[in-house]
C-alpha positions in Angstrom: 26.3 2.7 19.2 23.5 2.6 16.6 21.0 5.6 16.5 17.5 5.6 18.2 14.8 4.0 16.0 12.0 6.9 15.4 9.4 6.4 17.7 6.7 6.6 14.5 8.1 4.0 13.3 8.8 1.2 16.1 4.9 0.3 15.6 5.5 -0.7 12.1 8.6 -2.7 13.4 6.7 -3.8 16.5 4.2 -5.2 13.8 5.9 -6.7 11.2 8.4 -8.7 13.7 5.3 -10.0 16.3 4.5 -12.4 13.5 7.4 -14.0 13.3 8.1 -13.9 16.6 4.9 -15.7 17.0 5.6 -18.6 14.5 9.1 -19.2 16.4 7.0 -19.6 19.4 4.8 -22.0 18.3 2.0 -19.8 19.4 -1.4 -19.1 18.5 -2.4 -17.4 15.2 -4.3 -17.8 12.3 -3.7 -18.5 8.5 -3.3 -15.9 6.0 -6.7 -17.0 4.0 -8.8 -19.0 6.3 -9.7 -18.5 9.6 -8.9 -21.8 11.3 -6.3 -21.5 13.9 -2.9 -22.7 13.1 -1.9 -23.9 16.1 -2.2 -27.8 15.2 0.6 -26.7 12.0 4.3 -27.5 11.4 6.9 -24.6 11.9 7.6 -24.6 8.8 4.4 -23.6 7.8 3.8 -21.2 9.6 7.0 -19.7 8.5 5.4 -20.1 4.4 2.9 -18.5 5.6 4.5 -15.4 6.6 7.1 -15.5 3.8 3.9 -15.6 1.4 2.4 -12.3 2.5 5.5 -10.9 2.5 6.0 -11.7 -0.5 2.9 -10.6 -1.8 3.7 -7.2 0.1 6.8 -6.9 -2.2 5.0 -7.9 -5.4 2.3 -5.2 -5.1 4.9 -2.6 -4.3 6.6 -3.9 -7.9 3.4 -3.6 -9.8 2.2 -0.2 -8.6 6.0 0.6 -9.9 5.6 -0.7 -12.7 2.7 0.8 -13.6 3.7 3.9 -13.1 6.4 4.0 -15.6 4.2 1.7 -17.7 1.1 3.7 -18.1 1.0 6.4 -20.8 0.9 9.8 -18.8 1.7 12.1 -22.2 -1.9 11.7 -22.6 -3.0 13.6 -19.6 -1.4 16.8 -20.6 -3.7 18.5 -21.6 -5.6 17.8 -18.0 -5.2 20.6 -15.4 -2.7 19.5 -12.7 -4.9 20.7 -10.1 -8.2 17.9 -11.4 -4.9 15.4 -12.2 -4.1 16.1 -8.3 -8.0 15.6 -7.1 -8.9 12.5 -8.4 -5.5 10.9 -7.6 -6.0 11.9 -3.8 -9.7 10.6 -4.4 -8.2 7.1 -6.2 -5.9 7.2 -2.7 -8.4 7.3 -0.2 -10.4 4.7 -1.9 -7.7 2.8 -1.8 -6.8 3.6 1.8 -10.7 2.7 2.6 -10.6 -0.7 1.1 -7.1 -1.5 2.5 -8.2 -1.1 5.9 -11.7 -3.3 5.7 -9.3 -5.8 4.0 -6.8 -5.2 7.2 -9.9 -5.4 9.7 -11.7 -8.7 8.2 -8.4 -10.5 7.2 -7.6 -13.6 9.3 -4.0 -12.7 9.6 -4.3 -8.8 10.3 -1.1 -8.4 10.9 0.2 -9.2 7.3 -2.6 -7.3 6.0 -1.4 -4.5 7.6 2.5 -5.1 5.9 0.3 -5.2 2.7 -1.8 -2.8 2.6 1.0 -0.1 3.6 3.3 -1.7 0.8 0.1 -0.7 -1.8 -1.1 2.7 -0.4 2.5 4.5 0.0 4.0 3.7 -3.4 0.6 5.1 -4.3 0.9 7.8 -2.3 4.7 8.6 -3.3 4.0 8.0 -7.4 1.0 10.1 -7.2 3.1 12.9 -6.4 5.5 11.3 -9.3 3.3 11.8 -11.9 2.0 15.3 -11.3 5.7 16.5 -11.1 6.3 14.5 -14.4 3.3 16.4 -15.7 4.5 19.8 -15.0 8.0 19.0 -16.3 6.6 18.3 -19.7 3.8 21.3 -19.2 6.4 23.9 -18.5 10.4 23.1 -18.3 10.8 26.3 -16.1 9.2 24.5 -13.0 12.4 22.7 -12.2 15.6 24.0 -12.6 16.8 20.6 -14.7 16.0 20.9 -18.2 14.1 17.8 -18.5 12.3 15.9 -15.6 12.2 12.2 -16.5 9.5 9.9 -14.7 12.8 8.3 -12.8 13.8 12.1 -11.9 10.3 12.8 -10.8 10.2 9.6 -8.2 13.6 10.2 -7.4 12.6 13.8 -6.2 9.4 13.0 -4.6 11.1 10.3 -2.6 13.7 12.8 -1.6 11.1 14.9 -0.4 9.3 12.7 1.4 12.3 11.6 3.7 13.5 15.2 3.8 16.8 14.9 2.2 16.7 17.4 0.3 20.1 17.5 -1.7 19.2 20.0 -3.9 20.1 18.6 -7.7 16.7 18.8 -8.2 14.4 22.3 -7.0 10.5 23.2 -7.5 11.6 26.7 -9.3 8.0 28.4 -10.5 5.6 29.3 -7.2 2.9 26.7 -8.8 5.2 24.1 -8.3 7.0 24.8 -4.6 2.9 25.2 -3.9 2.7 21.8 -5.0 5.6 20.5 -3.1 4.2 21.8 -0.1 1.4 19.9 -0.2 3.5 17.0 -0.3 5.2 17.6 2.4 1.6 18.5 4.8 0.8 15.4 3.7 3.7 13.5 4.2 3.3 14.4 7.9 -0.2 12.3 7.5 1.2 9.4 6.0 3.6 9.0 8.9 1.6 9.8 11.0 -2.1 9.3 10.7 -1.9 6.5 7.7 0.8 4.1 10.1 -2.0 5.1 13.3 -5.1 3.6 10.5 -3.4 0.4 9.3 -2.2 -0.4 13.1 -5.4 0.2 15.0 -7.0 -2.4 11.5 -4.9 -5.0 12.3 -5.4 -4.5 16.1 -9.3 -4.5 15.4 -9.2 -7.3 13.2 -7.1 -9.8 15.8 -10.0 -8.9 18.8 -12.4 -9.7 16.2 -11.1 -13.0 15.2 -9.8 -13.5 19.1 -13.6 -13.0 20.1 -15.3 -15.3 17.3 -13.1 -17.9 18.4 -14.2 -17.9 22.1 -17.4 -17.5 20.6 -16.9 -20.8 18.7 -15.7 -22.6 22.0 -18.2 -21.3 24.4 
């Protein structure tokens, strides 16, 4: 017998599946980058249509990656953690912002949504990367390996973010378990609050389109 799905999670599911679900049907929805109803198209269209955007989901995901071990971090050592921390979280909830307009006034909300969450948690979770990457080469004593590499640093953030916790890798100095607690307060949010943000966008943003089209036939 396979173990209950989390009940934070079965909106995401619920979300990414109706889609599909929809395209099998035959139903009605609209394309990814206009707004004209795709009713009058092929299956198979359809079906591109939802492979594109999620797609696209995944190759956002891999550029935010990519970036991160791309960019040159060394030269923000000599940057306080704490104004490193600020304007990431400020970077964030621009981000978040624009992601959920986008989600709202897209024509195919639901994709959006798949999007937007494949760009703001990587964000979220290589924010976190970075500032553990930072304190690793600021000061080897906050974590008890003797070199934290920018894989080492995802690799723990991830952990802590699904609450693993297998312990090959430990926050050591009080600064950085402070640090990690954050993390975790706001890993609550990001389950919780950021999935509740992008679902109620993509809900919004179908009555919209739902009401300007009986607009348009009326």
């Amino acid at each position: 017998m396979s173990p209950p799905v989390p009940e934070y999670s079965r909106p995401l599911i619920l979300c990414s599946i109706r889609p599909v679900l929809a395209a099998e049907r035959g139903g009605e929805d609209h394309d990814v980058t206009t707004t004209a109803p795709m009713r009058g198209l092929p299956a198979a269209r359809r079906r591109r249509i939802i492979i594109i955007g999620l797609l696209r989901a995944l190759a956002v995901t891999a550029a935010v990656v990519a970036a991160y071990y791309l960019l040159p971090l060394g030269r923000l050592a000599g940057v306080p953690l704490g104004v490193s921390l600020v304007v990431g979280l400020i970077v964030l909830t621009a981000m978040t912002v624009y992601q959920v307009r986008a989600v709202i006034n897209a024509s195919y909300p639901a994709i959006r949504a798949i999007e937007a969450l494949a760009a703001t948690a990587p964000l979220f979770l290589l924010l976190f990367a970075a500032i553990y990457f930072l304190m690793a080469q600021a000061d080897l004593s906050n974590f008890n390996v003797h070199s934290l590499t920018r894989t080492d640093a995802l690799y723990f953030t991830v952990t802590v973010f699904a609450t693993v916790g297998f312990g090959d890798i430990v926050a050591t100095t009080q600064l950085a378990r402070l640090l990690v607690t954050v993390q975790m307060i706001l890993d609550l949010g990001v389950l919780g609050l950021g999935l509740h943000v992008f679902l109620g966008a993509g809900q919004r943003g179908r009555q919209q389109h739902t009401a300007q089209q009986e607009t348009k036939t009326s």
